[in-house]
N, C-alpha and C positions, 0 to 999 in steps of 0.2 A: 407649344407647351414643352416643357425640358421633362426630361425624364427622372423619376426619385430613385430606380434600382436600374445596377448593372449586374447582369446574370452571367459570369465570367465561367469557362472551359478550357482547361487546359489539354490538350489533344495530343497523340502522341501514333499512327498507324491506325488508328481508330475508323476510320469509316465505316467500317463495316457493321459500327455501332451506332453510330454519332446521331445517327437520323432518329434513332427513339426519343432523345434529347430533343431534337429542333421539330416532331410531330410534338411533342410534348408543351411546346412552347407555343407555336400556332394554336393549340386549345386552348389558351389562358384566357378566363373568363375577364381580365383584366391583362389590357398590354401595355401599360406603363413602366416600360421598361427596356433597357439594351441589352443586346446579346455580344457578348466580346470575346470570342475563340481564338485563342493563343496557342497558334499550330507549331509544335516542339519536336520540329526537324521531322516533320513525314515522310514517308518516302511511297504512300500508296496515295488512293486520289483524293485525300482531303479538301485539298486547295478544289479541286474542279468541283467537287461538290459541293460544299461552302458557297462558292462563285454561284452554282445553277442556285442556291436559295436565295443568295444577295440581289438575283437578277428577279426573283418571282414578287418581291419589292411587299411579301406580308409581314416579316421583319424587322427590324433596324439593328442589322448586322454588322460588325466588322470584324473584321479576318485580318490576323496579323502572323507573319511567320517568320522564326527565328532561327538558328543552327540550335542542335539540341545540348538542354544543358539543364533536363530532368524536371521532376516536377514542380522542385523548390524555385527553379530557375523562370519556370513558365508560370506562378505566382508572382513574383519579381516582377516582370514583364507586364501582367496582369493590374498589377495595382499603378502601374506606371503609368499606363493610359485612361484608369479608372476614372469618372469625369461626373458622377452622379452623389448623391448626398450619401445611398444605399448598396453594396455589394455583394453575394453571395455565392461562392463555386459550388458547380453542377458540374462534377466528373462526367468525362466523355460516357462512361458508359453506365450514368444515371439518368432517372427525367423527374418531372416534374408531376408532383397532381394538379389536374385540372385549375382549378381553385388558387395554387400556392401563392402567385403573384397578388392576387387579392388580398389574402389572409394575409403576409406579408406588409403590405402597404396600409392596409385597417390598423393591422397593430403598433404600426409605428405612428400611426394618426391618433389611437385614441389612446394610449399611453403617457404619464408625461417624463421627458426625457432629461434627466439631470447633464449634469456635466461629468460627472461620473460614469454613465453608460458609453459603454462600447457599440453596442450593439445588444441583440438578444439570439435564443438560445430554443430552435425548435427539434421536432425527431425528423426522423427516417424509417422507412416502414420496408418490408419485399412486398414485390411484387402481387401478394397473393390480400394487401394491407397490415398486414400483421406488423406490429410496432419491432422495431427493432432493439434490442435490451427494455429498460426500462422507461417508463415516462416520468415527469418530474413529481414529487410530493405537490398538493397543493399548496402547500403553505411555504415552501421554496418560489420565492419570487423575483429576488436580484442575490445573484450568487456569481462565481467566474468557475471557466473552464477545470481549471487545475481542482477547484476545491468538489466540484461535479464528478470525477474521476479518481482522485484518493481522498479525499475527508466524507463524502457521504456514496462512496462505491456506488456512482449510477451507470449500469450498465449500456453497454450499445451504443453504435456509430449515431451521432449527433449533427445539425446541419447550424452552421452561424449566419446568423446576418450579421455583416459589419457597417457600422459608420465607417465611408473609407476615409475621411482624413485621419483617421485611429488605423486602419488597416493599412496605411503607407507608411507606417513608422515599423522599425526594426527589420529592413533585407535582411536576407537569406543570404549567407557567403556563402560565394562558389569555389569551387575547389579544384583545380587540374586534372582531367582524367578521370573526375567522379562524379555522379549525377544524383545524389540523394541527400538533403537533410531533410531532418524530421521538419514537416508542416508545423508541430505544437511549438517550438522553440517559437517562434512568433507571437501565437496566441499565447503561451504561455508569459513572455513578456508582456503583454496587452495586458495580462492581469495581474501584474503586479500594480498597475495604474489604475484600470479601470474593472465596471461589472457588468454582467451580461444578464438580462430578462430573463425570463423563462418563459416560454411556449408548449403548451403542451397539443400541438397541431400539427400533422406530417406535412414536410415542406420538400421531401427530396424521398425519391424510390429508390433503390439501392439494388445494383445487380452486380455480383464481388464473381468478375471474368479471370479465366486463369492465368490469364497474362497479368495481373493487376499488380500492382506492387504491396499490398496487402495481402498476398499469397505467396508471394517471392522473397520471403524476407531474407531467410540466410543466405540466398547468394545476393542481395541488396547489402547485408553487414562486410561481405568479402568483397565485394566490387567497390565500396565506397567506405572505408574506415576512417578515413580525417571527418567526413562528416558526420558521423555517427559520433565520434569521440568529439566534435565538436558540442553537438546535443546534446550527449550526456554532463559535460564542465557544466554547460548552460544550466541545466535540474543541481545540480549540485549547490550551486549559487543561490536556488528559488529558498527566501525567507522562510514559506511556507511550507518546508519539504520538511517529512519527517525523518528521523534517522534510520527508519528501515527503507526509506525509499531512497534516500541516498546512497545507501548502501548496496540495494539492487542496481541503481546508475555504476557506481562505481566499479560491480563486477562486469556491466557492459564496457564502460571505458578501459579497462584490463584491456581485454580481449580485442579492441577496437585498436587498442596502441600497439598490441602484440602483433595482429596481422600489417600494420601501418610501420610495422620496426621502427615504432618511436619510441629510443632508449631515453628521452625527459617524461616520458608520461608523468613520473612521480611528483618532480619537480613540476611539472606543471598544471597538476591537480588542484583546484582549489579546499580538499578535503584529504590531504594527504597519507594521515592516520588511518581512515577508512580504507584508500585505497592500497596503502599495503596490510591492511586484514584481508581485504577480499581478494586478494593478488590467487591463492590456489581455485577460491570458486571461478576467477576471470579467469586463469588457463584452462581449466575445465568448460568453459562456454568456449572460448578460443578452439578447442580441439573440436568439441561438439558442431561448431560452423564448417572446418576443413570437411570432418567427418560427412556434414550434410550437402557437400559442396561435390564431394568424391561420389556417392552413390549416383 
């Protein structure tokens, strides 16, 4: 019988996490489903560990390892081997409720599925279950990401399921020497085409480790600025972007071109007006990054 979902991990030194995920995953009240770990350049014992669960054969594991090239990159990678109808990333140092796979696979059964849907759209909870931000209105039923996060300000980390032949569309470029673009440039594309369900069911535990790149942000804007200024063009472009929200891109793009000593930024702005208004707030985030990078 083929499997409907692949539970895809990007892994990056992680073991010493990873295993909450893969006990997490052996509890599924429902195992219709693959697990595909996209090990992004470890250097502790991933692979051996990986390996002893591959061998305990409860499972249906594959383990793929590549030199590192961040987490946009091990997304990339991820969608590449994807092989199921269904997909959803579980961060190495997230897991699963009991239940998720279930719930999960029910609602894409009893839904019916236009050509328009992407996929759909549940929470994230801590550990303690406490929902993380908000849950969705009832009456919000097919909506997309971008409009979830500025047109009706829903707060809190969110989990997708993707239809992956919709989640293979728009890589991530990589960049020389730099490991970060923003995950949303993606989804955010996605939803200029298509819309996402809404679920109001915890699909994903959330545990924010201080290694995480969600905590490391201003030195993730100084180690990686073409990427960053790549994101930010990309929101600039979104039909659906207001003009205060371009205008906060814009003073990120400043600063992202400032550290990148790209002297075209301007010229290569899709919003060029704006972004020389917001040229003194960009040097002021610009300084404010060094600033945070110096302590």
């Amino acid at each position: 019988m083929s499997k409907v979902l692949t539970i895809f991990t990007p892994a990056f030194n992680r073991a010493y996490t990873l295993n909450k995920c893969y006990e997490s995953l052996k509890n599924q009240t429902v195992k219709d489903f693959k697990w595909l770990i996209v090990d992004d350049g470890s250097t502790d014992n991933t692979k051996d560990l990986v390996n002893e669960w591959i061998c305990e054969g409860i499972l249906d594991i594959t383990y793929k390892y590549q030199e590192n090239q961040g987490m946009h990159g091990a997304h990339n990678t991820a969608y590449e081997l994807i092989d199921t109808e269904l997909n959803v990333c579980i961060d190495s140092d997230d897991y699963m409720p009991n239940d998720a796979v279930e719930k999960i696979i029910n609602f894409w059964e009893n839904n019916e599925i236009d050509k328009d849907i992407a996929g759909f759209i549940g929470l994230d909870s801590y550990g303690d279950g406490s929902i993380i931000g908000d849950s969705f209105p009832e009456t919000l039923r097919k909506t997309t990401l971008f409009e979830i996060n500025n047109k009706y300000k829903i707060q809190g980390d969110k989990k997708i399921v993707y239809r992956s032949e919709v989640s293979k569309k728009y890589p991530y470029p990589l960049y020389k020497d730099e490991k970060y673009v923003g995950l949303a440039y993606k989804y955010y594309k996605i939803d200029e085409d298509y819309k996402l369900l809404t679920m109001n069911e915890v699909l994903c535990i959330v545990e924010y480790m201080e290694d995480g790149s969600s905590l490391n942000m201003f030195s993730q804007y100084l180690k990686n600025p073409k990427g960053f200024a790549f994101y930010r063009i990309e929101n600039m472009k979104n039909s659906r972007a207001t003009l205060s929200f371009k205008f906060k891109e814009n003073i990120h793009y400043v600063s992202s071109s400032l550290i990148s000593k790209n002297k075209r930024f301007i010229k290569e702005s899709p919003c060029k007006g704006l972004t020389i208004l917001s040229l003194p707030f960009g040097y002021l985030l610009y300084k404010l990054i060094i600033y945070k990078n110096a302590v």
